[in-house]
N, C-alpha and C positions, 0 to 999 in steps of 0.2 A: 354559180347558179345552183349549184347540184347541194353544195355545204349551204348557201342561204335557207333553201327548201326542207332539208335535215335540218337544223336550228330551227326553225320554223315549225316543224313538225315536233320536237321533241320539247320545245314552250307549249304549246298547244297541249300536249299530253300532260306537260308536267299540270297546265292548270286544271286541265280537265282531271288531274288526280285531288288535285286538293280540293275542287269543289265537289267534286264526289264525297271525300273522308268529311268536308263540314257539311253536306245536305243529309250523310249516313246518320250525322253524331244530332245533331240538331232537328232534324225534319220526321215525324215518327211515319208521318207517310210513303214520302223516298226511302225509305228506311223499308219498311211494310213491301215497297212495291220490286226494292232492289234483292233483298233476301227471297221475295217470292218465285223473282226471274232467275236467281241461281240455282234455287231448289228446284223449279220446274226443269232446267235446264242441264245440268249438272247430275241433278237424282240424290241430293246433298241437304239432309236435315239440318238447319240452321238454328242457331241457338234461340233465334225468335220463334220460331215453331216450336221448338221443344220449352218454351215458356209458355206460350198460347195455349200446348195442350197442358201444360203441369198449370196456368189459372184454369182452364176446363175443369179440370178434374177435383181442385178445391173448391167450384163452386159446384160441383155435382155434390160434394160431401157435405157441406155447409149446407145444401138446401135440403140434403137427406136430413139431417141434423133437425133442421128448423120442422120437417113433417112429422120427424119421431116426439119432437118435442110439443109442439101441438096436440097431438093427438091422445100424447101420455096428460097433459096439462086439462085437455077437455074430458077425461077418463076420471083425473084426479076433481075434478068442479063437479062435475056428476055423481060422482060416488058421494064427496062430501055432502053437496045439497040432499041426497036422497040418502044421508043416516041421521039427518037432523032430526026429522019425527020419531025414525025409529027408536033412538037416545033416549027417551024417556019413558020407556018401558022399563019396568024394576031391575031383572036380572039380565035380561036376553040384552037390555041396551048397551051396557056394562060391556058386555063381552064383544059386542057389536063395535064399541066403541076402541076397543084393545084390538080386536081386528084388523079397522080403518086403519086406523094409527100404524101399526105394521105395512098394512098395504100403502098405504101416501109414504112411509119410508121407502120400504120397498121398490118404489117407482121412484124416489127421487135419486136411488143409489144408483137404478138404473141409466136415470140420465148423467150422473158423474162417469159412469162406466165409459157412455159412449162418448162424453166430452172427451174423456181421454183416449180413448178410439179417435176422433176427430182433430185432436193435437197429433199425435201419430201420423194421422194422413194428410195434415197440412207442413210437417216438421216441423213441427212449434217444441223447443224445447222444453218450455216450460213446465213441471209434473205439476200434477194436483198435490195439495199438500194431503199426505200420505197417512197422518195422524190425524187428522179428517176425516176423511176416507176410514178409515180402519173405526174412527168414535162412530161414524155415524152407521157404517152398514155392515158392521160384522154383529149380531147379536153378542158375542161373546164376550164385547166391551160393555155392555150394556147393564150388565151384573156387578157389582162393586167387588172385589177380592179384599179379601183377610190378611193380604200381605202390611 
């Protein structure tokens, strides 16, 4: 009786294991609810929580991203629309116009900066191409050389 009851008990656990490991691997909820009752329980960071906050934290950066990018983009629409008049004044447009052009650089370099700030803090390997970057926002390429 005592060996039936052990056998018995130790089928029961074996299945109650494996349907645990296929509802773990399968089920994102049992999954969601079984790491929660450890962590709560245990006091044990789980890998699904240290996911959940590392997407937190990419989409904190990503949406910072998208309001710098805005903002610079409605900075840049504005500026343009309002040196359109100015532009055709004789000298002063000229200069006005060599200005813009520096500042809408300026601001656009600034957005490559932070993209690659934003690969950085998502770990995107990926670099910006480098010789890009150096044509468009160093002035110093911008000069032809003698060589």
């Amino acid at each position: 009786m005592f060996k039936r009851l052990r056998l018995l008990f130790l089928v029961l656990m074996l299945t109650l294991s494996i349907l645990f490991n296929v509802l773990s691997i399968t089920s994102t909820v049992f999954n969601a609810a079984l790491t929660g009752l450890v962590a709560a329980t245990l006091g044990v960071k789980t890998v699904t929580a240290k996911l959940h906050t590392q997407v937190a934290s990419q989409k904190t950066s990503v949406r910072n991203m998208g309001r710098k990018l805005m903002a610079r983009t409605k900075r840049i629409a504005t500026y343009s629309m309002a040196e359109i008049p100015a532009s055709v004044l004789p000298y002063a447009g000229i200069a006005l116009l060599i200005a813009g052009t520096a500042w809408e650089l300026k601001q656009l370099c600034d957005g490559l900066f932070e993209m690659e700030e934003l690969y950085a803090e998502m770990d995107i390997d990926e670099p910006l191409d480098e010789g890009a970057l150096h044509a468009a926002c160093h002035p110093s390429s911008w000069i032809p050389s003698n060589k």
